[in-house]
C-alpha positions in Angstrom: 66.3 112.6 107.3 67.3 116.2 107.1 67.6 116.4 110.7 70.1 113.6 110.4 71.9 115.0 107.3 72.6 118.3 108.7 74.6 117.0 111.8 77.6 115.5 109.8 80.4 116.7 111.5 81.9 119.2 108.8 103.0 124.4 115.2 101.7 125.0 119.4 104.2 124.8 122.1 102.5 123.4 125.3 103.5 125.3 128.8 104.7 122.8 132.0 102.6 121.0 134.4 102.9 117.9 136.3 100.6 115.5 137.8 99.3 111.9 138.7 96.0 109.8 138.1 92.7 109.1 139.0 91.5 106.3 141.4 89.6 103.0 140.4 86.2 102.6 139.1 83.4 99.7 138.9 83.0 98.4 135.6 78.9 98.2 135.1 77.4 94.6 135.4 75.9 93.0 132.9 72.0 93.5 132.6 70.8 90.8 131.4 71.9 86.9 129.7 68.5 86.1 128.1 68.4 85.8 124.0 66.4 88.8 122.7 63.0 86.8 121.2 63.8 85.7 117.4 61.4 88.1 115.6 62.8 91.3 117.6 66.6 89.5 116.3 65.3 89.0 112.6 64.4 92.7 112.7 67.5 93.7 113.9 69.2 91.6 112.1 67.6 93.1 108.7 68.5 96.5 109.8 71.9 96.2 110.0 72.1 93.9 106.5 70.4 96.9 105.2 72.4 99.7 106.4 75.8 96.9 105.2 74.3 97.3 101.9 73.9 101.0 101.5 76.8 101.6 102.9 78.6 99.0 100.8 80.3 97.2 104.0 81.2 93.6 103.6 80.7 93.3 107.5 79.5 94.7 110.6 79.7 94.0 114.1 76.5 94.7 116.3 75.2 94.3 120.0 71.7 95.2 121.7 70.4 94.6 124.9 66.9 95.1 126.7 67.4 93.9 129.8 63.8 93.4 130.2 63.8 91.0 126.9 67.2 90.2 126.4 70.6 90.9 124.2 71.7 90.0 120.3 75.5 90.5 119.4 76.0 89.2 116.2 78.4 89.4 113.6 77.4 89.6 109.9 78.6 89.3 106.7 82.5 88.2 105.8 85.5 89.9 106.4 86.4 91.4 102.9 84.4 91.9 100.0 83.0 89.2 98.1 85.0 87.1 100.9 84.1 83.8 102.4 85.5 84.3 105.5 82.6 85.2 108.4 82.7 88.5 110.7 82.8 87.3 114.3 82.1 89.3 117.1 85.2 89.1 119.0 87.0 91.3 115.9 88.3 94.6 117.2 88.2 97.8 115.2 88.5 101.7 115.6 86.0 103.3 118.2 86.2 106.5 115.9 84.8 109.8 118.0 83.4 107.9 120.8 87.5 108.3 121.8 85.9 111.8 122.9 83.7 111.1 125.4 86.4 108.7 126.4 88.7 111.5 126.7 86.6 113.9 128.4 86.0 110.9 131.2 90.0 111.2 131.8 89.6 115.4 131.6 86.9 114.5 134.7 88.7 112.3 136.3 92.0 114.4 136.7 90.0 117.1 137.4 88.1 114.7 140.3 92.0 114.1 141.8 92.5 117.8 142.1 95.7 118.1 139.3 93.5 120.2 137.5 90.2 121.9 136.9 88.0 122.3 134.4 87.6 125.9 134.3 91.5 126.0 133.9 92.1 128.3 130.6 93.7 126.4 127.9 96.0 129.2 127.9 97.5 128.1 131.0 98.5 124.7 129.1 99.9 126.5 126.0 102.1 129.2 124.8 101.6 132.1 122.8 97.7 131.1 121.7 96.4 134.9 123.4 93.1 134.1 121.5 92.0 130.8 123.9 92.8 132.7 127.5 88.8 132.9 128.0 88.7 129.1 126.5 88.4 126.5 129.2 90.0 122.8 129.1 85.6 122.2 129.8 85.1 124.0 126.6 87.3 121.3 124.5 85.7 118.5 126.1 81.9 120.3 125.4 83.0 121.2 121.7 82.5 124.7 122.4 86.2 126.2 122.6 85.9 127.8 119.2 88.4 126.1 117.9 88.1 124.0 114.4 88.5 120.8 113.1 91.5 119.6 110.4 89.4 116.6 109.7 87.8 118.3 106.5 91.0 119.8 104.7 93.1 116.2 105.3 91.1 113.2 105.7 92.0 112.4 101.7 96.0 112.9 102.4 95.3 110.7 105.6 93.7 107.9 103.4 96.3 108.0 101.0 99.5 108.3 103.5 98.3 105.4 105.8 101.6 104.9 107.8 102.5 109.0 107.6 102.8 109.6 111.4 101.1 113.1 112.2 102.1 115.7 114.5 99.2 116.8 117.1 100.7 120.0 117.0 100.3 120.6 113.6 96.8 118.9 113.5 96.0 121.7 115.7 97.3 124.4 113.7 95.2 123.9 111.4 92.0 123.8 113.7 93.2 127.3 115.3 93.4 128.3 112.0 89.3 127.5 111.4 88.5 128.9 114.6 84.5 129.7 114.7 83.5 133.2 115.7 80.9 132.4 118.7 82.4 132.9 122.0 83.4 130.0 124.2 80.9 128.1 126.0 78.1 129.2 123.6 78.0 126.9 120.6 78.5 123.2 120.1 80.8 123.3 117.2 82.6 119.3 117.3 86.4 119.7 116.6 88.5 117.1 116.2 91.8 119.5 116.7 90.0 120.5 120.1 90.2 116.7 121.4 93.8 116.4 120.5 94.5 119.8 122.3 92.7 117.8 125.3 94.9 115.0 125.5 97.8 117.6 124.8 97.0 119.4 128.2 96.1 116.1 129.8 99.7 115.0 128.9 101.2 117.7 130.5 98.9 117.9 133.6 99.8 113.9 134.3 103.2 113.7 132.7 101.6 110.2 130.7 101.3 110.2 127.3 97.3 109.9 126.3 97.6 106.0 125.9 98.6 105.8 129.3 96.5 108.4 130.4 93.6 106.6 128.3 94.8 102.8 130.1 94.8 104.2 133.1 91.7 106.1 133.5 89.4 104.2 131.7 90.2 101.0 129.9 91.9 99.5 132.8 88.6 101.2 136.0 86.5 99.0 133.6 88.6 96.3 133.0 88.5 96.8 128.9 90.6 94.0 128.1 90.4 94.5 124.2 90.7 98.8 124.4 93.4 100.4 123.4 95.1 103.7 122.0 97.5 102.6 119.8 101.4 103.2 119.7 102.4 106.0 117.2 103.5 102.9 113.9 101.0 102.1 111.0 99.2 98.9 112.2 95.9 96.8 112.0 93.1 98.0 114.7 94.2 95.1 117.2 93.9 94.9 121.1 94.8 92.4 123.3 95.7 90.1 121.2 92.5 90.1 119.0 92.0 90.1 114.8 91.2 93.2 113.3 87.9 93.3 111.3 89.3 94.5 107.9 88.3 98.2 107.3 87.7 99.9 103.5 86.9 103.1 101.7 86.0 103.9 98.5 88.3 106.8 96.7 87.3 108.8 94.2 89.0 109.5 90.8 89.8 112.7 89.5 86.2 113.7 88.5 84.7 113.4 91.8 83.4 109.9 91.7 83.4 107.2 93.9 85.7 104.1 92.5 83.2 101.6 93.8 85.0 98.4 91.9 88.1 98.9 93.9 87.6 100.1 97.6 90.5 100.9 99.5 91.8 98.2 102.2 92.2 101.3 105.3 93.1 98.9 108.1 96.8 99.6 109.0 96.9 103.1 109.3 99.0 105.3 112.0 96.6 106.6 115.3 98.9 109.6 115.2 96.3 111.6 112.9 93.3 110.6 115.3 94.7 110.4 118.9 92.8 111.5 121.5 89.9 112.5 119.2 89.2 108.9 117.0 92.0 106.4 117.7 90.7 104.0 120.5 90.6 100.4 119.2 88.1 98.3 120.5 86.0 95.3 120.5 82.2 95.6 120.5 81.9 93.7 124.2 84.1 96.1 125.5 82.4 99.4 123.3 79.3 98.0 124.8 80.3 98.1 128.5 82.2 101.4 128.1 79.1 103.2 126.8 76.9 101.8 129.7 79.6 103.2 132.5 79.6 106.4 130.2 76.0 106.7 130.2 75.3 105.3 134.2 78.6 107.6 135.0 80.6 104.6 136.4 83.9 106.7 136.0 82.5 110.3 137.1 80.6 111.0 139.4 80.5 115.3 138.9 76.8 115.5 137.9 76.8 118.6 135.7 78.3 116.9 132.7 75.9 116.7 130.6 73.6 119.2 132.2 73.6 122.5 130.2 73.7 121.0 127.1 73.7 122.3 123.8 71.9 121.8 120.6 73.9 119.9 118.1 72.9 122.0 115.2 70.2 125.0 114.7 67.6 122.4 113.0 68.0 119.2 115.4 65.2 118.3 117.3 65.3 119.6 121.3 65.5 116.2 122.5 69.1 116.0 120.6 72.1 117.6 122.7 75.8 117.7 123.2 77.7 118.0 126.3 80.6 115.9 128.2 82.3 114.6 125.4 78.9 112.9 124.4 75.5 113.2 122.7 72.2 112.7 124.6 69.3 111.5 122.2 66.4 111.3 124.1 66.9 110.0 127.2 70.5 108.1 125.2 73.9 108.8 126.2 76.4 108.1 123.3 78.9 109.0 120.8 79.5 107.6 117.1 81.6 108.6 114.5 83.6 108.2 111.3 87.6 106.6 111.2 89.2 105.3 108.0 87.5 101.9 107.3 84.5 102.2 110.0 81.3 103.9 110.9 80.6 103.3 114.6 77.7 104.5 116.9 77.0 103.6 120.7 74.4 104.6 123.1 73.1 103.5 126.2 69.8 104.6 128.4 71.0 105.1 132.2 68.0 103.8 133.6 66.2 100.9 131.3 69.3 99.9 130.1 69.0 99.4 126.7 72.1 99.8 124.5 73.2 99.4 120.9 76.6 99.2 120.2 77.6 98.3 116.2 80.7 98.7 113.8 80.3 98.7 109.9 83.7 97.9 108.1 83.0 101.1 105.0 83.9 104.5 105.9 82.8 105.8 102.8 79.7 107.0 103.9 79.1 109.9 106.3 79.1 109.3 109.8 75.4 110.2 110.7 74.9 106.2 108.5 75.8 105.2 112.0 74.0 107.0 114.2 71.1 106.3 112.2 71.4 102.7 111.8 71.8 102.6 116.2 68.7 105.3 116.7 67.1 102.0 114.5 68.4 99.3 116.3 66.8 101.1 119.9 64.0 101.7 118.3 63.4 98.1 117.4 65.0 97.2 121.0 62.6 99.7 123.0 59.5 97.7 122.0 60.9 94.0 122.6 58.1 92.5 124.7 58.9 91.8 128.5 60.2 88.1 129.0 59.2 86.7 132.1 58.7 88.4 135.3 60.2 91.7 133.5 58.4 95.3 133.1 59.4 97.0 129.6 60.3 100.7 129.9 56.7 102.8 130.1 58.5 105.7 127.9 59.7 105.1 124.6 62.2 107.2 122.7 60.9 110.5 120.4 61.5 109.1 117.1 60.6 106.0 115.0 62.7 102.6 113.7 61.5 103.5 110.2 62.2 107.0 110.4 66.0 106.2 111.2 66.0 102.8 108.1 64.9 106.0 105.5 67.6 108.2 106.8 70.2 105.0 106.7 69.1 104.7 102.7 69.1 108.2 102.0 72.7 108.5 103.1 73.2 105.5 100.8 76.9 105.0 98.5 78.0 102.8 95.8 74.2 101.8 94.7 75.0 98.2 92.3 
């Protein structure tokens, strides 16, 4: 629970350069159309009502497959608080950081058409930073630029100024002005100001603005018909013509504490703060498929993207590592994250195929509620027996279901 605790993710002119895009990709098929058996769904099912409860979420959105046993997607609980209206899995919402890996796949696949390369200096894509000439456009996808995050100093300004549209620019002012100390390519330090930097130089290398860039490269190579990055105006999280799944937070009053009676409805909010580091809407059929072609490498094919990876933090177990825009736990490729209104998480094994994609509608608590809550969910997954003619995975993953359901209530808010 420590482990999990500890890896909460505490005005630039931009030089010319022109470019096109990257060619199509195969979306992944899917792995499997069996029903996961009903005790494996009953404990999955507790899970997440658990980790809805601590994290006081009226709903949440959740898929898992096994391809040896089968899939659950489910939605549970009702739209608002105290509501009567049910969650239904076709609801979009914000993908939150798994935008990043999303974002480094575009980095990759520019880089794959030749328009640019990954050991290109950062510098070359802006003017007057001197201090990121040994900083690569690699190093912003990896997290290891230097370069801070804003996220901490204006998260509470972006709660309460929901249809304030944000400058990147200045977003990444303030990250250059938390700039860590280790040298590039050394430390994973995640920075939110780094990813919007990314799709700054994207922008420039391409002449697309990130959505474009974004539609181009990977919604529309996997034929994400519900993933989007929204247009620059306050709205609901919607995509392709979909219902947003209502998102809250709970504020806190002028002596620190949470206002649990009264959370925040945080679904129509500007992208403009998030961008190319948390703004992707999605749906969780489409967040499913995305993390399996992120995971298999559907839409890259340079193998050393997630080799030399890093350790998230000096106390995280050795078999938890950053690289590519993405987290490998175990043998899981993933992302998850925090956005006003949602906690997200989802990871995918390349080879079994076992992924967990799920969505709770409270932001309130940290991020790392997420991740726990999927590192459950596989865990459960991982030992659903074999159906059929089917062989279950001989290696399971390095931790335990309960392990992850402590660290989900140890992380728990707004306790009635």
């Amino acid at each position: 629970m420590a482990v999990v605790a500890s890896i909460a993710v505490a005005g630039v002119a931009l030089a010319g350069c022109t470019g096109g895009v990257g060619g199509a990709a195969a979306a992944p098929q899917p792995v499997t159309t069996k029903s996961l058996p009903a005790d494996v769904q009953k404990q999955l099912s507790g899970a997440v009502q658990a980790a809805m409860k601590a994290t006081d979420s009226s709903g949440a959105i959740v898929t898992v497959t096994a391809p040896w046993a089968g899939t659950w997607t489910a939605g549970l609980g009702t739209t608002t608080p105290g509501g009567k209206t049910p969650v239904t899995t076709d609801m979009t919402f914000r993908a939150g950081q798994i935008t990043r890996a999303m974002t480094c796949d575009a980095l990759y696949r520019v880089a794959a058409s030749g328009q640019i390369k990954l050991t290109d200096s950062i510098a070359d894509y802006m003017d007057g930073i001197s201090s990121l000439k040994d900083a690569t456009l690699g190093d912003l996808c990896d997290s290891t630029s230097g370069i801070g995050s804003y996220g901490g100093q204006l998260y509470p300004q972006e709660v309460a100024n929901p249809a304030r549209q944000w400058s990147a620019r200045e977003l990444v002012s303030y990250g250059l002005g938390n700039a860590s100390s280790a040298a590039p390519g050394t430390k994973y330090v995640p920075s939110d100001a780094g990813y919007l930097l990314l799709g700054l130089a994207l922008e420039q290398a391409t002449g697309e603005t990130p959505a474009q860039i974004l539609q181009n490269q990977v919604f529309r190579p996997l034929g994400l018909q519900h993933t989007t990055l929204p247009g620059d105006a306050a709205a609901p999280p919607v995509a392709g013509g979909s219902e947003a799944l209502p998102g809250y937070a709970v504020q806190r009053s002028s002596n620190g504490a949470l206002q649990c009676k009264a959370p925040t409805d945080v679904t129509t909010m500007s992208a403009t703060y998030s961008s190319t580091d948390s703004g992707v809407v999605t749906d969780i059929t489409d967040l499913s498929t995305y993390v399996r072609a992120l995971a298999t490498g559907a839409l890259v094919s340079d193998k050393s993207r997630f080799q030399n990876a890093l350790a998230v933090s000096p106390t995280s177990p050795v078999w938890f590592t950053a690289a590519g825009g993405a987290l490998q736990a175990g043998s899981l490729i993933g992302q998850y994250g925090k956005s006003p209104g949602y906690l997200t998480a989802a990871f995918s094994e390349p080879v079994s195929g076992l992924t967990v994609a799920v969505v709770l509608n409270n932001s309130t608590a940290t991020s790392t509620t997420a991740l726990s809550l999927a590192w459950q969910l596989a865990a459960i997954a991982s030992k659903a027996p074999a159906s059929g003619s089917s062989t279950a995975p001989a290696a399971g993953l390095p931790w335990t279901a309960d392990t992850y359901a402590a660290a989900v209530q140890a992380n728990a808010v707004c306790r009635k």
